[in-house]
Kinemage of the C-alpha trace (Angstrom):
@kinemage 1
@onewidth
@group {chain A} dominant
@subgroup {mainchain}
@vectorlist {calphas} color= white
{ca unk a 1} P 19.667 23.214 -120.691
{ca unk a 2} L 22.999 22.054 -119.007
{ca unk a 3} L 26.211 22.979 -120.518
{ca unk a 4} L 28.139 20.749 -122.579
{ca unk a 5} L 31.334 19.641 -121.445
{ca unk a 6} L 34.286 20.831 -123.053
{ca unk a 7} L 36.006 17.444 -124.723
{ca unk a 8} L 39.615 17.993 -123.277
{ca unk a 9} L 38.560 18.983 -120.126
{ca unk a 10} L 36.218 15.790 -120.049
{ca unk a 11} L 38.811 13.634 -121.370
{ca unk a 12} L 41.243 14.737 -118.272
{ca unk a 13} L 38.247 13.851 -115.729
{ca unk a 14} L 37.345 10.661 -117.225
{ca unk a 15} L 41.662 9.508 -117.256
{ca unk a 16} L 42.022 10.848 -113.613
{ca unk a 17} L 38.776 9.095 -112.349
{ca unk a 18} L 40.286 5.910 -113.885
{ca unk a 19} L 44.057 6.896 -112.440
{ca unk a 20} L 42.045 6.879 -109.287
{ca unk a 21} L 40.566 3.479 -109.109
{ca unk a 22} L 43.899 1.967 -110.656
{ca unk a 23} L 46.067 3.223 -108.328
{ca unk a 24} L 43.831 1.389 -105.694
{ca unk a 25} L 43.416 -1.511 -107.506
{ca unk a 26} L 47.127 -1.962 -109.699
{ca unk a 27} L 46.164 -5.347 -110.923
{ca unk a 28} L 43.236 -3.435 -113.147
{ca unk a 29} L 46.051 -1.337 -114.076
{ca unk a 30} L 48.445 -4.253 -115.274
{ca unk a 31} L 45.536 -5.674 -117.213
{ca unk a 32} L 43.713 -2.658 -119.001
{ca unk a 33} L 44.052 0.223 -120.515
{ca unk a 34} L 41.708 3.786 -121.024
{ca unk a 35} L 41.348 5.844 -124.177
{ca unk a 36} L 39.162 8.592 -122.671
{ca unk a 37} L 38.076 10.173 -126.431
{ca unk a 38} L 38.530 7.829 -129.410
{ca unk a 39} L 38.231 9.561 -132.473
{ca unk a 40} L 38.157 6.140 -135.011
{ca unk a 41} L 35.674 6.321 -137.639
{ca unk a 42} L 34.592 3.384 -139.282
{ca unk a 43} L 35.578 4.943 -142.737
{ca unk a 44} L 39.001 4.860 -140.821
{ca unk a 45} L 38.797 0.872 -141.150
{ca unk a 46} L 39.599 -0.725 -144.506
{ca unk a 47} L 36.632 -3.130 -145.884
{ca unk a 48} L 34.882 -5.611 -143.242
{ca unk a 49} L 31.154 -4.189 -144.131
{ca unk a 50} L 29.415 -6.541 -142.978
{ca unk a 51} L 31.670 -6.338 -139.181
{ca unk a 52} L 30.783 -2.574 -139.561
{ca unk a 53} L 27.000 -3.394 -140.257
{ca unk a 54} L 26.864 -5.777 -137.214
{ca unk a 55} L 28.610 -3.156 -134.904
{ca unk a 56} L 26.473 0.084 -136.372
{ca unk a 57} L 23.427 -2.113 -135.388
{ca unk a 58} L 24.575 -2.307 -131.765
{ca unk a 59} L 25.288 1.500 -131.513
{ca unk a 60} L 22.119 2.264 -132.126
{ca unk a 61} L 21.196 1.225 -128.245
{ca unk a 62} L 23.278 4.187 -127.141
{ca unk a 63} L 23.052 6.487 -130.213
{ca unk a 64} L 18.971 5.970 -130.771
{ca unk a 65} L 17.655 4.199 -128.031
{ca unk a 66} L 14.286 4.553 -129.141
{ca unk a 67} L 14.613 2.453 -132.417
{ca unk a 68} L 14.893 -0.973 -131.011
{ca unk a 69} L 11.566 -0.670 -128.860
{ca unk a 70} L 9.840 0.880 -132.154
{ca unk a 71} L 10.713 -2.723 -133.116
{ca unk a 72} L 9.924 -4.686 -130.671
{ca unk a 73} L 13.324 -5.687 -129.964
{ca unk a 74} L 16.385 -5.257 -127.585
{ca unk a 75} L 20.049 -5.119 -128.365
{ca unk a 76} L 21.979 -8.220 -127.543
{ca unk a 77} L 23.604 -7.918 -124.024
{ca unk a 78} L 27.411 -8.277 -125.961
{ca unk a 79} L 28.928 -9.074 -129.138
{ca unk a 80} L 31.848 -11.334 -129.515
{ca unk a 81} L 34.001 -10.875 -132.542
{ca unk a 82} L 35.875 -13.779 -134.061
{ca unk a 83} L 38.778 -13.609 -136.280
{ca unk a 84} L 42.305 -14.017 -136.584
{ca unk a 85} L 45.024 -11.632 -134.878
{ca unk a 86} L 45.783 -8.470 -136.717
{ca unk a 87} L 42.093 -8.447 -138.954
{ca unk a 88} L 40.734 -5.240 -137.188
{ca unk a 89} L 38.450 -6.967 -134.170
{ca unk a 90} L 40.483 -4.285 -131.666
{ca unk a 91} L 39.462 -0.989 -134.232
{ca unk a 92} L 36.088 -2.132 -134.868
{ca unk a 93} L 35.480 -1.784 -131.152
{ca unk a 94} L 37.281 1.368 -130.995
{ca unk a 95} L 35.147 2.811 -133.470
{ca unk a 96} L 32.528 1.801 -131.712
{ca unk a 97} L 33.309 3.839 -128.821
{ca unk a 98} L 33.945 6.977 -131.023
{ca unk a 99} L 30.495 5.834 -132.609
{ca unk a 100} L 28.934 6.406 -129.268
{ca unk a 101} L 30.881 9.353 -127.687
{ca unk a 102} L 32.089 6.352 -125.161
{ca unk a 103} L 35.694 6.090 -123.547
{ca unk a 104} L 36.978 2.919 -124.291
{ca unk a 105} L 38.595 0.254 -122.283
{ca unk a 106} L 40.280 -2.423 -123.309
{ca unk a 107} L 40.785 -5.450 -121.139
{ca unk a 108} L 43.616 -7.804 -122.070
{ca unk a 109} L 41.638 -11.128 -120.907
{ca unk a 110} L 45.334 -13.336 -121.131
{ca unk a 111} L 47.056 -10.621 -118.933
{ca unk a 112} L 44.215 -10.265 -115.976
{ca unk a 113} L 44.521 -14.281 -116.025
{ca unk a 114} L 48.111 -14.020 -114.579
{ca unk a 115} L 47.019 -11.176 -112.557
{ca unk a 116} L 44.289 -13.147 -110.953
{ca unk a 117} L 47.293 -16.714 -111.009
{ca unk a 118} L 49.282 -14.659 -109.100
{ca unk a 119} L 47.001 -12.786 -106.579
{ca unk a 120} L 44.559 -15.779 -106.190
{ca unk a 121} L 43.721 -15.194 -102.694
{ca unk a 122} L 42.853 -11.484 -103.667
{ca unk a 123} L 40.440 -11.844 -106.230
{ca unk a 124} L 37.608 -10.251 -104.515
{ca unk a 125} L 39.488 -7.034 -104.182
{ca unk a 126} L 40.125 -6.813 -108.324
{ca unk a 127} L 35.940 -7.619 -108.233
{ca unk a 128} L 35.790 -5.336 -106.133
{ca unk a 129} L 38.172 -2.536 -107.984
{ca unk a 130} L 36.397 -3.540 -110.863
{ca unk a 131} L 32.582 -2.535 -109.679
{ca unk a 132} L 34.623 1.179 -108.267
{ca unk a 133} L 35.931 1.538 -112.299
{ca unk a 134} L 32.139 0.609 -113.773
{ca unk a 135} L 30.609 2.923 -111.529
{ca unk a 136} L 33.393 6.000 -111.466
{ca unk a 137} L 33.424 6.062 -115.415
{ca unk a 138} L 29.737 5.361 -116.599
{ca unk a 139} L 28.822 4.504 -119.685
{ca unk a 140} L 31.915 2.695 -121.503
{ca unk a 141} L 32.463 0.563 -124.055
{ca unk a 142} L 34.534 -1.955 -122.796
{ca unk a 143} L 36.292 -4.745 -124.478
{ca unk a 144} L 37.261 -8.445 -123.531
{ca unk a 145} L 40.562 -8.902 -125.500
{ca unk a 146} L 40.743 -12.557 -126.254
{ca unk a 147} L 37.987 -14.355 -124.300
{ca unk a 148} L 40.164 -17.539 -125.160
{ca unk a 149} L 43.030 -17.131 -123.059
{ca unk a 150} L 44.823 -20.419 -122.367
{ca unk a 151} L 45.928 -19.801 -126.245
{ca unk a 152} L 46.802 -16.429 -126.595
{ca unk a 153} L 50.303 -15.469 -127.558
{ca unk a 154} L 50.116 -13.149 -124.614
{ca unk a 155} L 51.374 -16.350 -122.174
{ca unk a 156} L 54.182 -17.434 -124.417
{ca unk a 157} L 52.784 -20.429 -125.041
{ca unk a 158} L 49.165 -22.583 -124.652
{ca unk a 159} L 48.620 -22.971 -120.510
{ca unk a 160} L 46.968 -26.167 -120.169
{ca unk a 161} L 48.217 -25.878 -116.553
{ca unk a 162} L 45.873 -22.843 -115.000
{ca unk a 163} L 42.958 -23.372 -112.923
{ca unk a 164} L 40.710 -22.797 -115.306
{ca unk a 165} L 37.388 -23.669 -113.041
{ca unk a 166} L 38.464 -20.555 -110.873
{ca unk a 167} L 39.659 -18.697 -113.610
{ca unk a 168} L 36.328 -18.946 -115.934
{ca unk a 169} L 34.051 -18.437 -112.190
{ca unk a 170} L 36.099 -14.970 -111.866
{ca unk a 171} L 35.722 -13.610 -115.716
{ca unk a 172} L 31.910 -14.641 -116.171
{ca unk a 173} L 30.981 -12.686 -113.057
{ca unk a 174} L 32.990 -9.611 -114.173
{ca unk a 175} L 31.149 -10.284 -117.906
{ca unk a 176} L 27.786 -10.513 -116.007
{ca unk a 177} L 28.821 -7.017 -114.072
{ca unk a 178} L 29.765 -5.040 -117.042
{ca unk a 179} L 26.580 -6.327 -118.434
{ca unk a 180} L 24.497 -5.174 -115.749
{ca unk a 181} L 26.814 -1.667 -115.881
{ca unk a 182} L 24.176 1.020 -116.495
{ca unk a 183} L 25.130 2.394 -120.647
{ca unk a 184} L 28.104 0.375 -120.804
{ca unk a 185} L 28.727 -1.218 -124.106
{ca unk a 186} L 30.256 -4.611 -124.008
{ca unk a 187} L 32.535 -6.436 -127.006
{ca unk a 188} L 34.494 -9.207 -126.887
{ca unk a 189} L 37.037 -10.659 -129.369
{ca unk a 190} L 38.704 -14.498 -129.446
{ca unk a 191} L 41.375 -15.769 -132.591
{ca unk a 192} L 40.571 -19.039 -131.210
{ca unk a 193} L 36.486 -19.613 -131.807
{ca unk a 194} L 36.564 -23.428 -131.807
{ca unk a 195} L 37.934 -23.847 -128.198
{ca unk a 196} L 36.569 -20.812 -126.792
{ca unk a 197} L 34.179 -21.889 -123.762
{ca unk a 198} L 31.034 -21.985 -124.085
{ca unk a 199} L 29.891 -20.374 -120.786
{ca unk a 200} L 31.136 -17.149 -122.225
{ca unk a 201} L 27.772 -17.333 -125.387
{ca unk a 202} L 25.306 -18.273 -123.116
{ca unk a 203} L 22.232 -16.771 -122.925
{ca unk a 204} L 22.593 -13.065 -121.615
{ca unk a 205} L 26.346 -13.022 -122.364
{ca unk a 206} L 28.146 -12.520 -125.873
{ca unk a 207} L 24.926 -13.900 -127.647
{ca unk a 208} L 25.417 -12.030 -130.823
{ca unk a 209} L 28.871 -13.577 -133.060
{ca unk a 210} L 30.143 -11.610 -135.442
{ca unk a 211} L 33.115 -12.555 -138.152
{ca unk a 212} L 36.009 -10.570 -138.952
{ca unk a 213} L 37.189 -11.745 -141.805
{ca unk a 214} L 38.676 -9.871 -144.413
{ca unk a 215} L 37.856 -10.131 -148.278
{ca unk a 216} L 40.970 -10.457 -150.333
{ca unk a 217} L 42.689 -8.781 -151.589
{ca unk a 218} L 39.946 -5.868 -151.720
{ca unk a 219} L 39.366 -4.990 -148.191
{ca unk a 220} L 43.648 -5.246 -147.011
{ca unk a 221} L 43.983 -3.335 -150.476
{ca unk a 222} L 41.118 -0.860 -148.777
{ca unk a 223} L 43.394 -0.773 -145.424
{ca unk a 224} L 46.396 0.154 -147.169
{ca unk a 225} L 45.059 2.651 -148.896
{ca unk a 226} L 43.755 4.505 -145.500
{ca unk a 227} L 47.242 4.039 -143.938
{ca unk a 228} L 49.209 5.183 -146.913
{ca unk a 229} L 46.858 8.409 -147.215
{ca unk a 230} L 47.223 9.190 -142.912
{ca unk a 231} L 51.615 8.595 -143.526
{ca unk a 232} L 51.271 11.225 -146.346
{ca unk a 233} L 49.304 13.576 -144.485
{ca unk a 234} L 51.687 13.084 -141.443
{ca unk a 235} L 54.710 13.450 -143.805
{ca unk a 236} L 52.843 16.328 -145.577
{ca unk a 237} L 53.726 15.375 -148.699
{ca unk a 238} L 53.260 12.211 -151.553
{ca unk a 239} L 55.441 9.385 -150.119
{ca unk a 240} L 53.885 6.237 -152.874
{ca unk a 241} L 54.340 6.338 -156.508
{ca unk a 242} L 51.450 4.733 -158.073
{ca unk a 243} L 51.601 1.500 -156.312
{ca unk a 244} L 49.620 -1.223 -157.706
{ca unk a 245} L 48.573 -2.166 -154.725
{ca unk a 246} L 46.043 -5.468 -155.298
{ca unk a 247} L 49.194 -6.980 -157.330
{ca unk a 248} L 51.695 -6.409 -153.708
{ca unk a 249} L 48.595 -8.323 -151.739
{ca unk a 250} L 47.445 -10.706 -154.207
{ca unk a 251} L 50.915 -12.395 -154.159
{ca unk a 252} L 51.141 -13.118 -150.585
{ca unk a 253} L 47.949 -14.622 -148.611
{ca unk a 254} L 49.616 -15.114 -145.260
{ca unk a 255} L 49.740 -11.996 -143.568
{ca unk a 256} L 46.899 -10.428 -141.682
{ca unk a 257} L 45.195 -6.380 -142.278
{ca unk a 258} L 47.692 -5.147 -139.518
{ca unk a 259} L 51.002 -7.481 -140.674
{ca unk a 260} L 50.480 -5.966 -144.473
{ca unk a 261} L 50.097 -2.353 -142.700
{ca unk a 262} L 53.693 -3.508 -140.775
{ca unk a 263} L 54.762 -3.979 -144.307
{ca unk a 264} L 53.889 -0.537 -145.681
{ca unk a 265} L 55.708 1.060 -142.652
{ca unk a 266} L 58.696 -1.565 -143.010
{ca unk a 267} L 58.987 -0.037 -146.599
{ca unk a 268} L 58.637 3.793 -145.925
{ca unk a 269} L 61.537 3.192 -142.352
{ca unk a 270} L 63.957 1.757 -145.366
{ca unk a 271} L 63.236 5.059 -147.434
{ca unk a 272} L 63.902 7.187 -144.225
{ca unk a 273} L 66.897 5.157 -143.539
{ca unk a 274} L 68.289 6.015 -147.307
{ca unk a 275} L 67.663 9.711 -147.066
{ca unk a 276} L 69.879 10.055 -143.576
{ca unk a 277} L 72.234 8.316 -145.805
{ca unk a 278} L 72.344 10.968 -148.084
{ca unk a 279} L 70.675 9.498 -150.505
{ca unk a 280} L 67.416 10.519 -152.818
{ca unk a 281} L 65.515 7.296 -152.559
{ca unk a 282} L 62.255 8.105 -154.612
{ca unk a 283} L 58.745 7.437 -153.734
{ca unk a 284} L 57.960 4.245 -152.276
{ca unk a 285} L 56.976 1.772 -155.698
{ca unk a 286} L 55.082 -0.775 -155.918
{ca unk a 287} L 58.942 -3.046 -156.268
{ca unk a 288} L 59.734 -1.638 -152.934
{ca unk a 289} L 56.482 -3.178 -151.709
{ca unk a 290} L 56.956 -6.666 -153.538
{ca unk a 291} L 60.681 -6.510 -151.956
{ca unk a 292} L 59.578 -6.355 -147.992
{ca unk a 293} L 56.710 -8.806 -148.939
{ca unk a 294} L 59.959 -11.592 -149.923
{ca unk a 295} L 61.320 -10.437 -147.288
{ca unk a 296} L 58.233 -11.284 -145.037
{ca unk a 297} L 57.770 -14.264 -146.939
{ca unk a 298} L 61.426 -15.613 -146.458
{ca unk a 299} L 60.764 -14.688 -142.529
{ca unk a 300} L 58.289 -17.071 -142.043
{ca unk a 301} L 59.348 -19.452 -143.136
{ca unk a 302} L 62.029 -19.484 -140.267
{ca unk a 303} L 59.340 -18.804 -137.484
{ca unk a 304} L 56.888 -20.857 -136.065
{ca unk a 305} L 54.456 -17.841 -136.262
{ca unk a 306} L 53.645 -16.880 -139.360
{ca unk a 307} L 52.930 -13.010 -140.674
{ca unk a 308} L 54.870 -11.567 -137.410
{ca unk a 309} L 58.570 -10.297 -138.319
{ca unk a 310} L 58.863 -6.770 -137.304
């Protein structure tokens, strides 16, 4: 029987293989970036059971091969997640990787666009960069960040004015590549479902759609929870009073999972800013909470983009 790996030392040749190909190929580097060893657990995730369910499902091709056949089934070639920024799409597919003892890659979709804008005549070479990284790393889970990218907030603004003919010919083929990637693991995500093309959900692409949506106020309440436990174990010691937590999120329906996490963190920074003032500021309350929430609240309404102040 061959010897197992140790993780660290597995870890450092799966990062340098990948330092390898991006040094070659810097436009993969500008676009993407490699966790070698996630170590998310989908008890790590606050609520979305159902996402979980739909992403568990998947794993099993790479954690118990044997069980679809048994069926009479096949997993679906990719799974596209749909939801709105901040509600967990980019941690589901991290746990996925952990689920399946994967390195994950994620692929900011807006950000390879302007690569390929501005080295148009070179697009062959990032193809070709990008077969080196499928074959140097193996079997990856890799995921499409934002599918939809004349929308994302990565540009600035909506791009109406990109080639998108060219652009959409260059991502399906590097879709139907990591598809074809022997044990590679393929999820993709879009905030904008309605106007995402439909090339991308065709038939032996992102066939399987699953919803991210979170149930309020239980599953953010869930989130917070998680968050507030891993800042006490960081801090070593109890940093929340006993915050009625469902009352801070039931007041407020704007933010997102990850903006009412920003929230918690806004409120323990204004603690740590008290005690280097000498003070004794307590344990964060559940009025500390509703405070930063106003202050959130007051904050959008001055920005065009609502649930993003920090």
């Amino acid at each position: 029987m061959a010897e197992r790996e140790d993780p660290r030392i597995r870890s450092e040749r799966i990062q340098n293989l990948w330092n390898s190909v991006a040094r070659k190929h810097p436009s993969l580097s500008q676009s993407m970036e490699l966790e070698p060893t996630p170590d998310l657990a989908f008890d790590e995730i606050g609520g979305l059971a159902t996402a979980k369910e739909e992403l568990l499902t998947y794993s099993c091709a790479a954690t118990n091969p044997e069980v679809y056949s048994n069926w009479g089934t096949q997993p679906p070639p990719a799974l596209l997640l749909i939801g709105r920024r901040g509600c967990g799409k980019n941690l589901l597919a991290r746990a996925l990787a952990a689920r399946t003892g994967t390195p994950f890659l994620r692929v900011s979709v807006p950000r390879l666009v302007l690569e390929v804008v501005r080295h148009g005549g070179k697009v062959g070479d990032i193809l070709t960069g990008w077969d080196e990284a499928l074959a140097e790393l193996g079997p990856t889970t890799i995921f499409f960040d934002e599918l939809e990218f004349s929308q994302a907030q990565d540009l600035g603004t909506q791009r109406m004015d990109l080639p998108i003919g060219p652009i959409m010919d260059f991502l399906l083929d590097m879709v139907d590549r990591t598809i074809l990637a022997d044990g590679c693991q393929l999820v993709g995500s879009t905030a904008y479902p309605q106007s995402l093309r439909p090339a991308f959900r065709a038939p032996g692409r992102f066939e399987r759609v699953v919803e991210v949506t979170p149930n309020l106020p239980h599953d953010v309440v869930e989130a917070l929870h998680i968050h507030a436990r891993a800042a006490e174990k960081r801090a070593g010691r109890t940093l929340f009073a006993s915050v009625d937590w469902e009352r801070v999120v039931s007041g407020y329906r704007q933010p997102s999972t990850g903006d009412w996490v920003r929230i918690m963190h806004a409120a323990l920074r204004r603690k740590a800013r008290r005690e280097a003032a000498g003070e004794d500021p307590g344990p964060v309350s559940t009025e500390d909470l509703l405070h930063e929430v106003e202050r959130v609240r007051h904050t959008d309404n001055r920005l065009a983009s609502p649930g993003h102040y920090l």
